[in-house]
N, CA, C, O and CB atoms as a CASP TS submission, in Angstrom:
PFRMAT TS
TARGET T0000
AUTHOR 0000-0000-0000
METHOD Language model
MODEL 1
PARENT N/A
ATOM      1  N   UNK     1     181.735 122.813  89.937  1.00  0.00           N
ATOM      2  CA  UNK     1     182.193 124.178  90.075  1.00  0.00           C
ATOM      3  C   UNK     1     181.405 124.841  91.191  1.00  0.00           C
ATOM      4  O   UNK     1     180.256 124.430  91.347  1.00  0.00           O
ATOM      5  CB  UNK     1     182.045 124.955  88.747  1.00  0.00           C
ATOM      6  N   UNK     2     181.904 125.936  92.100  1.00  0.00           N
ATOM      7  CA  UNK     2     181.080 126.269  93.417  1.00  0.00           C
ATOM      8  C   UNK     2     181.031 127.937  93.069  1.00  0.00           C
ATOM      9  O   UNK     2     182.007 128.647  92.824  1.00  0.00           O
ATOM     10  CB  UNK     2     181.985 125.760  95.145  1.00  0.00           C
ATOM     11  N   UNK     3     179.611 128.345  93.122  1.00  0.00           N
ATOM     12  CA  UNK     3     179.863 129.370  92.881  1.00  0.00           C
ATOM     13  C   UNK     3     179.309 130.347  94.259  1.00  0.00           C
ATOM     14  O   UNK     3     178.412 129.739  94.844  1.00  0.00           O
ATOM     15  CB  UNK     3     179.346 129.548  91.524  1.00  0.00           C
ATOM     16  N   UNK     4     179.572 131.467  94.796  1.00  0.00           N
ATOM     17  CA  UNK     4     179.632 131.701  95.282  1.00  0.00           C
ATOM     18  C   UNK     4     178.478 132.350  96.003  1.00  0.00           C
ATOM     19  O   UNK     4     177.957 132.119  97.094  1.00  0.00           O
ATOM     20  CB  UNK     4     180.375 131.834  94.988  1.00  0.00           C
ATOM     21  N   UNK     5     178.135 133.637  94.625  1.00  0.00           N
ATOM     22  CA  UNK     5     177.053 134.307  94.567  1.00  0.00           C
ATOM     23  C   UNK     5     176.115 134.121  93.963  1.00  0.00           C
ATOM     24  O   UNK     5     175.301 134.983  93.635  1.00  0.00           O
ATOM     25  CB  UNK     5     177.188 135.137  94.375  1.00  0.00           C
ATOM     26  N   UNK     6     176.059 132.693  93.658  1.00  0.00           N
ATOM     27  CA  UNK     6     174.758 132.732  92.519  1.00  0.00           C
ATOM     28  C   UNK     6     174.080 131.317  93.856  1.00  0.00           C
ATOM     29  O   UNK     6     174.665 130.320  94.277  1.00  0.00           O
ATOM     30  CB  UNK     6     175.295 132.056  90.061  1.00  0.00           C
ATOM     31  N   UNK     7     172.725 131.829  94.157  1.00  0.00           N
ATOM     32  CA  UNK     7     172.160 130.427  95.059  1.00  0.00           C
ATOM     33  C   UNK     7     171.012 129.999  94.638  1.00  0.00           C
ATOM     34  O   UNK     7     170.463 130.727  93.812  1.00  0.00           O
ATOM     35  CB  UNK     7     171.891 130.604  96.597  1.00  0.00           C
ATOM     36  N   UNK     8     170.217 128.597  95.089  1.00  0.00           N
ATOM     37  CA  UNK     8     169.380 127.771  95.090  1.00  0.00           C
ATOM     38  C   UNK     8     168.567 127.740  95.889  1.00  0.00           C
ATOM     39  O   UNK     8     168.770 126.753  96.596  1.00  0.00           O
ATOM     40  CB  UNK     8     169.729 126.928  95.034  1.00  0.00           C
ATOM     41  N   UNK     9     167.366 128.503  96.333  1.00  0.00           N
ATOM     42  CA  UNK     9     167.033 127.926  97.443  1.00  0.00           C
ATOM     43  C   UNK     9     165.234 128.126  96.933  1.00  0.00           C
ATOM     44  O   UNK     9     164.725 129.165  96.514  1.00  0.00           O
ATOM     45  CB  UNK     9     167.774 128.752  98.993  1.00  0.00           C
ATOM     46  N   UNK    10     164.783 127.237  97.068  1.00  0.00           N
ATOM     47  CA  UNK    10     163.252 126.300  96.681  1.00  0.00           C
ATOM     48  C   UNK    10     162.298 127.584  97.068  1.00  0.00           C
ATOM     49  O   UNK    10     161.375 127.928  96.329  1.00  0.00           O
ATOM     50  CB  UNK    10     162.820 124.515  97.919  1.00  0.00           C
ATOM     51  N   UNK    11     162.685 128.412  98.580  1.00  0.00           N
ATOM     52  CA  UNK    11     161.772 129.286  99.126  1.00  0.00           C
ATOM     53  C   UNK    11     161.992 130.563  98.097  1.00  0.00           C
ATOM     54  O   UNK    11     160.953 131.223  98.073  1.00  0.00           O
ATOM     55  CB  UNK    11     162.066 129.570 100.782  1.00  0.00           C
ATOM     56  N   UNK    12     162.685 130.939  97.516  1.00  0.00           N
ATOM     57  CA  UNK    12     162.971 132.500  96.566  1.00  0.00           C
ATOM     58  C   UNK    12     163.485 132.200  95.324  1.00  0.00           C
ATOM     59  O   UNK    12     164.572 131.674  95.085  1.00  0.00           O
ATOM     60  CB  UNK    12     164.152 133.626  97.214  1.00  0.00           C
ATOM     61  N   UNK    13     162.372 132.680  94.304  1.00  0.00           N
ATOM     62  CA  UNK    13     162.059 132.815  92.914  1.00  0.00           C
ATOM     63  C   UNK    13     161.551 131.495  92.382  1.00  0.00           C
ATOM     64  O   UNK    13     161.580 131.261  91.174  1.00  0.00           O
ATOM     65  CB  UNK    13     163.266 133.290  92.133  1.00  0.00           C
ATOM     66  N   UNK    14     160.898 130.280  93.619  1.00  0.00           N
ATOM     67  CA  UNK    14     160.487 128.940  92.914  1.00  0.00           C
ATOM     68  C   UNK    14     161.964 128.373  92.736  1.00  0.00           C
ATOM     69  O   UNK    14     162.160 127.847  91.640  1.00  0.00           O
ATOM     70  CB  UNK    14     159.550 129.135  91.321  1.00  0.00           C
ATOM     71  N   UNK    15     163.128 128.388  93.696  1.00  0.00           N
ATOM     72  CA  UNK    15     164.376 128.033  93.054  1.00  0.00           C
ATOM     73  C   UNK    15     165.191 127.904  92.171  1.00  0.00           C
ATOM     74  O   UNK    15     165.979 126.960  92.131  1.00  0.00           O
ATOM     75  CB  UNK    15     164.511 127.563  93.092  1.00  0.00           C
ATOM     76  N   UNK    16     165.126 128.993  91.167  1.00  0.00           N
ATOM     77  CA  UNK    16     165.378 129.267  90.291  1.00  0.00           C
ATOM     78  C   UNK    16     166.944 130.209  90.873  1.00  0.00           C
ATOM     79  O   UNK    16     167.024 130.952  91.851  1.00  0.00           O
ATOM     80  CB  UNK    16     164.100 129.799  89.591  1.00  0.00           C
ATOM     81  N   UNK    17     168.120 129.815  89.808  1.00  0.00           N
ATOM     82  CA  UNK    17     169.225 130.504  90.409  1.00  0.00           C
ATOM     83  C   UNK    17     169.518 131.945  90.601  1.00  0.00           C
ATOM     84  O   UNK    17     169.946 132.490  89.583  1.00  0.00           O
ATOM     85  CB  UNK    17     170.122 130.137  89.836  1.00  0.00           C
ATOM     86  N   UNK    18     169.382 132.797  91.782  1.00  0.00           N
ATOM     87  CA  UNK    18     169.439 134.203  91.880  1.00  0.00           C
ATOM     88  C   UNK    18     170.823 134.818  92.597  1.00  0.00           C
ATOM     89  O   UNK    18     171.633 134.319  93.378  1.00  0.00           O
ATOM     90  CB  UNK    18     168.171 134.613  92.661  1.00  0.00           C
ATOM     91  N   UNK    19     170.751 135.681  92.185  1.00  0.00           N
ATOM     92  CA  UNK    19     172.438 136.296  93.124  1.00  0.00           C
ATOM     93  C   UNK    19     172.283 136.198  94.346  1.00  0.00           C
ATOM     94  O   UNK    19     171.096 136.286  94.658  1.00  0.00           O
ATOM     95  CB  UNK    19     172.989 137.985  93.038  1.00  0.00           C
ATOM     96  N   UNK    20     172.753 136.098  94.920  1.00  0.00           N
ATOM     97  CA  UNK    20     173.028 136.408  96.482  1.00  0.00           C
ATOM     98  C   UNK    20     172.062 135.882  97.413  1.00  0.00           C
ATOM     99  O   UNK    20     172.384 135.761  98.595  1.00  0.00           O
ATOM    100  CB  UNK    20     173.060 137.897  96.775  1.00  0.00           C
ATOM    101  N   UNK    21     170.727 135.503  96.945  1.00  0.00           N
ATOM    102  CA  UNK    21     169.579 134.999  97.658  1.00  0.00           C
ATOM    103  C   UNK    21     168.315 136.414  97.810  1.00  0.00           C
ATOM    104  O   UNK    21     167.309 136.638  98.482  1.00  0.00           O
ATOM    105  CB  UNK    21     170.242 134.371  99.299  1.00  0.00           C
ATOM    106  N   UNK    22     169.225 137.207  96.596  1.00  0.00           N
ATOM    107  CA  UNK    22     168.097 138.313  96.816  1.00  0.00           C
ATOM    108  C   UNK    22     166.637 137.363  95.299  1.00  0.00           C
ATOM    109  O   UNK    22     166.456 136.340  94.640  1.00  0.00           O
ATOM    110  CB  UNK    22     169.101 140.638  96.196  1.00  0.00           C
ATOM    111  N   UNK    23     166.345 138.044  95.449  1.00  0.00           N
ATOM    112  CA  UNK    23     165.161 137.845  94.780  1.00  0.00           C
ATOM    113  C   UNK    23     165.472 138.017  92.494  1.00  0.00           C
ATOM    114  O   UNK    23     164.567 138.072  91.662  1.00  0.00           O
ATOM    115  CB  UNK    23     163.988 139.337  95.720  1.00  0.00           C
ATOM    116  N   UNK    24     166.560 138.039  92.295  1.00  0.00           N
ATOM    117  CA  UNK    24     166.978 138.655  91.085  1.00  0.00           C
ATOM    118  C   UNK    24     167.476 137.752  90.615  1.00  0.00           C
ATOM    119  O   UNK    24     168.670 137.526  90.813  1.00  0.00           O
ATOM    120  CB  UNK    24     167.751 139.729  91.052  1.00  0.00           C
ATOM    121  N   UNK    25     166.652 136.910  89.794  1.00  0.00           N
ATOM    122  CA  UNK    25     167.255 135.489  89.196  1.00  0.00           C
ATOM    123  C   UNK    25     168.522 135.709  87.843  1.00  0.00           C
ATOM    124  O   UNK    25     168.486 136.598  86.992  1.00  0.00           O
ATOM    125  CB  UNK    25     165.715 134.529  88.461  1.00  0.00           C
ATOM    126  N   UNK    26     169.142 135.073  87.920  1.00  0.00           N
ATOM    127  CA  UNK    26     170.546 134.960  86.735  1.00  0.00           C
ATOM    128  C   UNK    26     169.770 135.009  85.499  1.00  0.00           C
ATOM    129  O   UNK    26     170.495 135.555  84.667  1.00  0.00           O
ATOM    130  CB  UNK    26     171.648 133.323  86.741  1.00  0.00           C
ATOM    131  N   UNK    27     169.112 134.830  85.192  1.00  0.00           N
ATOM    132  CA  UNK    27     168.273 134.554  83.902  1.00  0.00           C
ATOM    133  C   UNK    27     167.590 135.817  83.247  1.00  0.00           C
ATOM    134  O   UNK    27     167.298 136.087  82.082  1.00  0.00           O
ATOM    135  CB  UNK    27     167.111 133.521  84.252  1.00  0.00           C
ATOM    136  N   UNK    28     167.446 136.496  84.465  1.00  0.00           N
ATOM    137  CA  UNK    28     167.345 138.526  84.380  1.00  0.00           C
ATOM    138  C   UNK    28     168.193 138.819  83.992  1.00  0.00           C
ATOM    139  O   UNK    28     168.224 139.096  82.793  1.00  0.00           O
ATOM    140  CB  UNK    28     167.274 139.586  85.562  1.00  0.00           C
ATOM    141  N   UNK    29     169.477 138.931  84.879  1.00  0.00           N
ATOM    142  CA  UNK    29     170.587 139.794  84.655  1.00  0.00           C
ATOM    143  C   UNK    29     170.862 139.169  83.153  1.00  0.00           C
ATOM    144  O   UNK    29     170.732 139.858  82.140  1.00  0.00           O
ATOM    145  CB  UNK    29     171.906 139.686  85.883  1.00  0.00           C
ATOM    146  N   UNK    30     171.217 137.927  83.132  1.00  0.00           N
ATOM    147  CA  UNK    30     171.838 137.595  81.420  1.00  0.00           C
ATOM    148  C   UNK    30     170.639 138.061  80.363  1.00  0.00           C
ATOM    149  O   UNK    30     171.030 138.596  79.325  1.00  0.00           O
ATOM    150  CB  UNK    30     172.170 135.576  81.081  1.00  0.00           C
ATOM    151  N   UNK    31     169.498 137.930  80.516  1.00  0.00           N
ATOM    152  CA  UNK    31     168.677 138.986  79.588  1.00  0.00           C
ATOM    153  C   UNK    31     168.672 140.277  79.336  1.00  0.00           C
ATOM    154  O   UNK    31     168.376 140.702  78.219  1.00  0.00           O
ATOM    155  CB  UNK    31     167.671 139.004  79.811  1.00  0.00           C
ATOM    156  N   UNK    32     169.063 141.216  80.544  1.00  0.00           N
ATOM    157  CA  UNK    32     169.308 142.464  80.433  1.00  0.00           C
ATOM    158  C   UNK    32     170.976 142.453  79.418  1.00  0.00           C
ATOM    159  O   UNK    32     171.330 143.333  78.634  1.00  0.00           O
ATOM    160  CB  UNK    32     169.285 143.143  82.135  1.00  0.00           C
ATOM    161  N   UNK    33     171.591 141.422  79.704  1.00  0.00           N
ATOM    162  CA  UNK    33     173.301 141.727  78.700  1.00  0.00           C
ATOM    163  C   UNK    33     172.791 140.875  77.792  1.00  0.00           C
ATOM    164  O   UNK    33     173.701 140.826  76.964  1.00  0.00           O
ATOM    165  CB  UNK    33     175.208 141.158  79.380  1.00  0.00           C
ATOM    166  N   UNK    34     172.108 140.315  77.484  1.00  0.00           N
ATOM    167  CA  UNK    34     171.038 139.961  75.705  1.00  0.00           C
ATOM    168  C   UNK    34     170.905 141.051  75.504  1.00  0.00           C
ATOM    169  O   UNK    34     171.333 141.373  74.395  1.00  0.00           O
ATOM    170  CB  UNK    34     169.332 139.158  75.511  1.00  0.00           C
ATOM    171  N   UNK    35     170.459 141.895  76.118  1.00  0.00           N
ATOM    172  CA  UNK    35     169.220 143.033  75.211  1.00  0.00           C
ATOM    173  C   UNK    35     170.312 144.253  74.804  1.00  0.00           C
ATOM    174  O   UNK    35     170.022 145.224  74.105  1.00  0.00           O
ATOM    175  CB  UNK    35     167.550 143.890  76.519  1.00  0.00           C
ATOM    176  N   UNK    36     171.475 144.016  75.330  1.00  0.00           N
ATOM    177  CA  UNK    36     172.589 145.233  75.107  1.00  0.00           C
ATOM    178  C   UNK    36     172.737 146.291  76.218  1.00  0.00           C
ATOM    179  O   UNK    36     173.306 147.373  76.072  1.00  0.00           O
ATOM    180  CB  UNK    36     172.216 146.092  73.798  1.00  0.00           C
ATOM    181  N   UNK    37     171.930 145.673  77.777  1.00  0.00           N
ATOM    182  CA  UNK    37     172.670 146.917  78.359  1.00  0.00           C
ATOM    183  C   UNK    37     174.049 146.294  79.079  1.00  0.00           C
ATOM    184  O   UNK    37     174.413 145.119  79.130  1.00  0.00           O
ATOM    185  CB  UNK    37     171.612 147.803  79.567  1.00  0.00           C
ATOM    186  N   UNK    38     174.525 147.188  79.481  1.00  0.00           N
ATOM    187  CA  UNK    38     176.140 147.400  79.837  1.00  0.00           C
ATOM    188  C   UNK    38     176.006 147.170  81.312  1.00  0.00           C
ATOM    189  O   UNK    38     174.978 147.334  81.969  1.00  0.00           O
ATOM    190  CB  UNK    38     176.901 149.060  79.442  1.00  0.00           C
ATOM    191  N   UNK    39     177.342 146.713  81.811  1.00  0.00           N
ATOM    192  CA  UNK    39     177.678 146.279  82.829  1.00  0.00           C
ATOM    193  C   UNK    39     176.939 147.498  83.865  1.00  0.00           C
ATOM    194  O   UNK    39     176.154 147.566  84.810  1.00  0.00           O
ATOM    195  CB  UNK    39     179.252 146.015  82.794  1.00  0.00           C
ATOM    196  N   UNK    40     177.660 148.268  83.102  1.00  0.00           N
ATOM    197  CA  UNK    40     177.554 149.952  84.348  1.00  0.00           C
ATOM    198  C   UNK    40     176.184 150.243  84.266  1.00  0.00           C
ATOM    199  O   UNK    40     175.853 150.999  85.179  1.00  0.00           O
ATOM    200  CB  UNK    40     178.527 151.752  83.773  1.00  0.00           C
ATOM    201  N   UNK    41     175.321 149.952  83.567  1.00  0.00           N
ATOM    202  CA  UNK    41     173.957 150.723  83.318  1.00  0.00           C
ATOM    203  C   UNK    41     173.155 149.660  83.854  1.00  0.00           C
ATOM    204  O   UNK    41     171.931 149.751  83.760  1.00  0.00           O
ATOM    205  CB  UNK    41     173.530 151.194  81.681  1.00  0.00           C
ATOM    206  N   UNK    42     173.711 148.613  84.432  1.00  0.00           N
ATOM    207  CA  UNK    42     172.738 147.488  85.346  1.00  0.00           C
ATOM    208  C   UNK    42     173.185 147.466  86.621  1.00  0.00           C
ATOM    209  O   UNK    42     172.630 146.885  87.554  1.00  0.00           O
ATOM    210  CB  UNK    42     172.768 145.900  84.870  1.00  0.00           C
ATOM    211  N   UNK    43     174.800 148.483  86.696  1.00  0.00           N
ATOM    212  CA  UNK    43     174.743 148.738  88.345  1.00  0.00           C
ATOM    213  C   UNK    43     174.411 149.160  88.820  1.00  0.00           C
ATOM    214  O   UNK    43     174.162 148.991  90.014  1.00  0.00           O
ATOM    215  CB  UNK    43     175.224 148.958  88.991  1.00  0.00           C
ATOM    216  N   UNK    44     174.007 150.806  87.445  1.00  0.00           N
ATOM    217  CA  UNK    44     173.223 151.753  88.055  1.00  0.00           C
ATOM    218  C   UNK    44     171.541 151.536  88.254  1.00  0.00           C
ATOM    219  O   UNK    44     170.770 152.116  89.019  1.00  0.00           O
ATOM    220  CB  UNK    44     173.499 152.915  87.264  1.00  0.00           C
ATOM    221  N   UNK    45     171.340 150.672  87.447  1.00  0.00           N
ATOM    222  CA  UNK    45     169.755 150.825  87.719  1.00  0.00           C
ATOM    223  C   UNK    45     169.379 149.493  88.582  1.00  0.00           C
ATOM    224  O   UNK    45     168.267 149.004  88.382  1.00  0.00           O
ATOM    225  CB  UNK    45     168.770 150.895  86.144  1.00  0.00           C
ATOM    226  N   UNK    46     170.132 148.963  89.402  1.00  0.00           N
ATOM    227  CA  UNK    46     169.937 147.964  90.619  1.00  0.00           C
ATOM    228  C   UNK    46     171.075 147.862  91.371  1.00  0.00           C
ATOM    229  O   UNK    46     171.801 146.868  91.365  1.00  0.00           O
ATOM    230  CB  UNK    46     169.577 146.558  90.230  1.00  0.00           C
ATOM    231  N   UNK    47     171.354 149.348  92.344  1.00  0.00           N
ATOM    232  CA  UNK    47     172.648 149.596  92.987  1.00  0.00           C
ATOM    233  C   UNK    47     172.723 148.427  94.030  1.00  0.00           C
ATOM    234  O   UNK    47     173.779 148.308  94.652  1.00  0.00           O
ATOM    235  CB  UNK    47     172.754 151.128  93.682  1.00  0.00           C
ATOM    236  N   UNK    48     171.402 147.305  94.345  1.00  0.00           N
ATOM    237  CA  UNK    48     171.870 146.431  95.093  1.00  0.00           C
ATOM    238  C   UNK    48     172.818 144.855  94.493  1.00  0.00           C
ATOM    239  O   UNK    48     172.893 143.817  95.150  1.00  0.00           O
ATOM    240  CB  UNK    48     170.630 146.209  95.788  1.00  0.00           C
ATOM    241  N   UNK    49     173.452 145.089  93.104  1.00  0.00           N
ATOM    242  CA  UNK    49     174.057 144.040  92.464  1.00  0.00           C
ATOM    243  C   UNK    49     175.758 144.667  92.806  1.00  0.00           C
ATOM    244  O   UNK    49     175.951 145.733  93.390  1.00  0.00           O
ATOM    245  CB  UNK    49     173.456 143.860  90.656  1.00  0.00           C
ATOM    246  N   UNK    50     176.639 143.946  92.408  1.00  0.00           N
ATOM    247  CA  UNK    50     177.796 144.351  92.401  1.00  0.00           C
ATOM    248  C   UNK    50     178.512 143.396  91.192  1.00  0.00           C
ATOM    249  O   UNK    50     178.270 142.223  90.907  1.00  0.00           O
ATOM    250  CB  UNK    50     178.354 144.285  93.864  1.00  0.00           C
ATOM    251  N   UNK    51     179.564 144.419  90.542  1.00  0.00           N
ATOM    252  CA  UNK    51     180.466 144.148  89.145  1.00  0.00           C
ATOM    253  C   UNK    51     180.601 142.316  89.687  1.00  0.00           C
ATOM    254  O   UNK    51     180.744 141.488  88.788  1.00  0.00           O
ATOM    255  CB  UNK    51     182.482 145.381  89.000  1.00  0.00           C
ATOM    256  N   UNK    52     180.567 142.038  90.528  1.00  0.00           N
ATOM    257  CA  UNK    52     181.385 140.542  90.527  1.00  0.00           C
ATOM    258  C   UNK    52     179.560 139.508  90.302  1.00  0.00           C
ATOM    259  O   UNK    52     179.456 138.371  89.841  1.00  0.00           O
ATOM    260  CB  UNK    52     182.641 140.142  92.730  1.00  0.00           C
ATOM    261  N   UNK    53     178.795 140.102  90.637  1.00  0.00           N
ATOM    262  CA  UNK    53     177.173 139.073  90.827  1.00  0.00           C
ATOM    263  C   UNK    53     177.286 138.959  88.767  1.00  0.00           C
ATOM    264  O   UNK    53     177.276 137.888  88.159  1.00  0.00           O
ATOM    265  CB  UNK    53     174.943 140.486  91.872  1.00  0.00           C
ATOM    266  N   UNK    54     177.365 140.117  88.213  1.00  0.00           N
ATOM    267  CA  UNK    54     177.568 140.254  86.498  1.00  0.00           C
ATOM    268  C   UNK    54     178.736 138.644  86.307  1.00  0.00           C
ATOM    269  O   UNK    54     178.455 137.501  85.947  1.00  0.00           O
ATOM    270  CB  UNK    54     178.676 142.346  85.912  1.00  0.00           C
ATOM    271  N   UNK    55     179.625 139.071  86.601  1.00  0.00           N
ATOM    272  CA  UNK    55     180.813 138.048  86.453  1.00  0.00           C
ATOM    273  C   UNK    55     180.516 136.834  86.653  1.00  0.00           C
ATOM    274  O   UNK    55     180.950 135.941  85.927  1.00  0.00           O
ATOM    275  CB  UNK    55     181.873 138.237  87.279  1.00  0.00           C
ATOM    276  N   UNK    56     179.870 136.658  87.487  1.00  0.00           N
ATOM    277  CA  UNK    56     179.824 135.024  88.199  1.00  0.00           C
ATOM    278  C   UNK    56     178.568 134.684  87.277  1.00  0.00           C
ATOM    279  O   UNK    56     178.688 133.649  86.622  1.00  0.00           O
ATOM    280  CB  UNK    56     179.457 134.826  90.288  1.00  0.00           C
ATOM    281  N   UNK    57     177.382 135.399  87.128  1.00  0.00           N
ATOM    282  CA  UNK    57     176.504 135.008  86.613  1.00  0.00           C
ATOM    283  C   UNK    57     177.003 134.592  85.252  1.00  0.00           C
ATOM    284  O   UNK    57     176.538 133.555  84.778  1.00  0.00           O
ATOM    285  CB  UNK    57     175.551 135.856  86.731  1.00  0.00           C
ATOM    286  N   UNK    58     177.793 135.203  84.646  1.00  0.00           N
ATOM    287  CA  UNK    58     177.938 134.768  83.419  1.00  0.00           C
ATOM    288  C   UNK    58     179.126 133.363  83.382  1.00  0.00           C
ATOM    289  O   UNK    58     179.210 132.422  82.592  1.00  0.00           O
ATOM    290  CB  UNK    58     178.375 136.128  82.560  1.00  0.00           C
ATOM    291  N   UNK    59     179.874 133.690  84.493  1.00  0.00           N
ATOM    292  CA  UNK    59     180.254 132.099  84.562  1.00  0.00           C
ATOM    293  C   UNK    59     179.503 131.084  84.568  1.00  0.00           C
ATOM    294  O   UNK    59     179.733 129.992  84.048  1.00  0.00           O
ATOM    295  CB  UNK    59     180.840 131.776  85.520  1.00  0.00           C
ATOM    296  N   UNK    60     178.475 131.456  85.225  1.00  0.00           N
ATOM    297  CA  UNK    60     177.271 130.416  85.550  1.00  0.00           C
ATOM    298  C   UNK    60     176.563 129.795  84.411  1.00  0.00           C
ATOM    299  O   UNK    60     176.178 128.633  84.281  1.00  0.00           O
ATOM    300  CB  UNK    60     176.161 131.096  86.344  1.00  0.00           C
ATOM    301  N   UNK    61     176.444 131.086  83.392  1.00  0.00           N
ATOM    302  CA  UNK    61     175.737 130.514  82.127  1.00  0.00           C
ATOM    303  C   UNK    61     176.617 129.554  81.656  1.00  0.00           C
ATOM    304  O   UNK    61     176.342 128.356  81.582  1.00  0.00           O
ATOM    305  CB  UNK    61     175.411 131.551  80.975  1.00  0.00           C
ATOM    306  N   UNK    62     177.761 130.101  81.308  1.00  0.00           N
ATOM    307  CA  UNK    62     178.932 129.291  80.558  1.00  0.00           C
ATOM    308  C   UNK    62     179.242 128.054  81.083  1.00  0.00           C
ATOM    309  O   UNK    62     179.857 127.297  80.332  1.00  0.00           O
ATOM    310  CB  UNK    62     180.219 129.994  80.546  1.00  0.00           C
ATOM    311  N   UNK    63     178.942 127.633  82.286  1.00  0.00           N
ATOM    312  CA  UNK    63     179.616 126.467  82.833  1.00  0.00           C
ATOM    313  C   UNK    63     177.884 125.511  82.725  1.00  0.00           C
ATOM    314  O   UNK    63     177.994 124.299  82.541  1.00  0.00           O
ATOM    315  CB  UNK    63     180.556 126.832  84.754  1.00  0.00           C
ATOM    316  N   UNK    64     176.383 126.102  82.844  1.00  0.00           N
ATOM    317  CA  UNK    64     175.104 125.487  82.870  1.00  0.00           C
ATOM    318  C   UNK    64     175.288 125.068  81.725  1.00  0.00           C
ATOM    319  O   UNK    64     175.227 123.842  81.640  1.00  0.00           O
ATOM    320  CB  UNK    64     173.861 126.213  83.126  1.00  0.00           C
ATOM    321  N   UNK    65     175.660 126.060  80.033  1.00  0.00           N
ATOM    322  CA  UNK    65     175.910 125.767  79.417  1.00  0.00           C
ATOM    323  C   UNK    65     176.542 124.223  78.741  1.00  0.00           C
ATOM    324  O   UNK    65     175.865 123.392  78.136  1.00  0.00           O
ATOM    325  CB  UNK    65     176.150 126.564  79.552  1.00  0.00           C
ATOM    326  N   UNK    66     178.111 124.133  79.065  1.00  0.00           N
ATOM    327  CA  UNK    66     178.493 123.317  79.282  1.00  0.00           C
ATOM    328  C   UNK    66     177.494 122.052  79.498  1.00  0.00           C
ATOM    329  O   UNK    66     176.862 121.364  78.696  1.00  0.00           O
ATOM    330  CB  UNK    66     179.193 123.711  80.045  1.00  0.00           C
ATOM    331  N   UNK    67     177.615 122.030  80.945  1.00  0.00           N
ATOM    332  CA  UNK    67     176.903 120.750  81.506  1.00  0.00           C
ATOM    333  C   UNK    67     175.989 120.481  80.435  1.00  0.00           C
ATOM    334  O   UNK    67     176.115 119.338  79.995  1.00  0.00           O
ATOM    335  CB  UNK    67     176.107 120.912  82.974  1.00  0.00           C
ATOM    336  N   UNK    68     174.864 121.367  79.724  1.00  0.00           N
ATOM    337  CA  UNK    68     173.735 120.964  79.812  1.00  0.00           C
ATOM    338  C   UNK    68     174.270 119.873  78.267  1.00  0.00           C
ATOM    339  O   UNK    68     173.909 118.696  78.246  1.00  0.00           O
ATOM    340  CB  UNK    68     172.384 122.313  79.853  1.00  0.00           C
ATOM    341  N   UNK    69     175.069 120.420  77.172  1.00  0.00           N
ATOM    342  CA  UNK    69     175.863 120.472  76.310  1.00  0.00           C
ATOM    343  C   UNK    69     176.595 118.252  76.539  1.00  0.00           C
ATOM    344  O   UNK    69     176.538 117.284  75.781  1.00  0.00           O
ATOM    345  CB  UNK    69     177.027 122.175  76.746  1.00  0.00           C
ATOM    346  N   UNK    70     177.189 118.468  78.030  1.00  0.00           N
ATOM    347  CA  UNK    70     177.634 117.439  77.924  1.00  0.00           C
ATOM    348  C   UNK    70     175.809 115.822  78.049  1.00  0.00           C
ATOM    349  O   UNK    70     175.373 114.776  77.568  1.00  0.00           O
ATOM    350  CB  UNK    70     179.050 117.648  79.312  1.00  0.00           C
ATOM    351  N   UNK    71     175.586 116.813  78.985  1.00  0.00           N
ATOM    352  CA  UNK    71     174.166 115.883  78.989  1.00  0.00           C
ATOM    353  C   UNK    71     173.654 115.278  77.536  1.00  0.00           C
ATOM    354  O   UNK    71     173.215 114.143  77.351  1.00  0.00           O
ATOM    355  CB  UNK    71     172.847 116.886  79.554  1.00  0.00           C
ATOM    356  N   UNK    72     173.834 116.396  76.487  1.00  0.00           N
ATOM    357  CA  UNK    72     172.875 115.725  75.396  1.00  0.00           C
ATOM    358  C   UNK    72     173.628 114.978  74.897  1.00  0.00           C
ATOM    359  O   UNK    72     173.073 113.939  74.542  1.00  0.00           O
ATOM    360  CB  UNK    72     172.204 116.505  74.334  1.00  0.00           C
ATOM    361  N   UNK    73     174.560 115.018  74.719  1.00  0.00           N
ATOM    362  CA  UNK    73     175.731 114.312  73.837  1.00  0.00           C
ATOM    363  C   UNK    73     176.023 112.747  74.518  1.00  0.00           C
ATOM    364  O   UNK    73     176.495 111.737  73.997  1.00  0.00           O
ATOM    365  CB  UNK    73     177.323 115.370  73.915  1.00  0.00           C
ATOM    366  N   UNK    74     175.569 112.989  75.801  1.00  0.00           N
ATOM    367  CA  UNK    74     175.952 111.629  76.158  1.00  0.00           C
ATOM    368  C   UNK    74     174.273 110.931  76.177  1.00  0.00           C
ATOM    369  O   UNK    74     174.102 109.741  76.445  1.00  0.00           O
ATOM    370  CB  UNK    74     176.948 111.589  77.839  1.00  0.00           C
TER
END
């Protein structure tokens, strides 16, 4: 699966997967929608994300998910 906005790169966050190559790893944002805040109340309080970085990230879980899911089983 290719995602768009979510990247890899070894030099920012220890390579750990972040939106856009800013510094804001997926593993934030899906903790902040653990903890119960809302789409809108994480746009507002990091106006540099956008409704689609939310979206993809959570594709991202769902599909890491997956994989990780098929790994054990096999």
């Amino acid at each position: 699966m290719k995602f768009e906005r979510i990247t890899v790169d070894p030099n920012v966050c220890t390579g750990k997967p972040c939106i856009r190559g800013l510094r804001f790893p997926v593993s934030r944002l899906l903790g902040l929608l653990a903890s119960g805040e809302t789409k809108q109340s994480i746009l507002e309080a990091y106006p540099y994300l956008e409704a689609e970085d939310i979206d993809e990230a959570l594709r991202y879980a769902a599909w890491n998910h997956k994989r990780t899911l098929i790994w054990i089983t096999n």
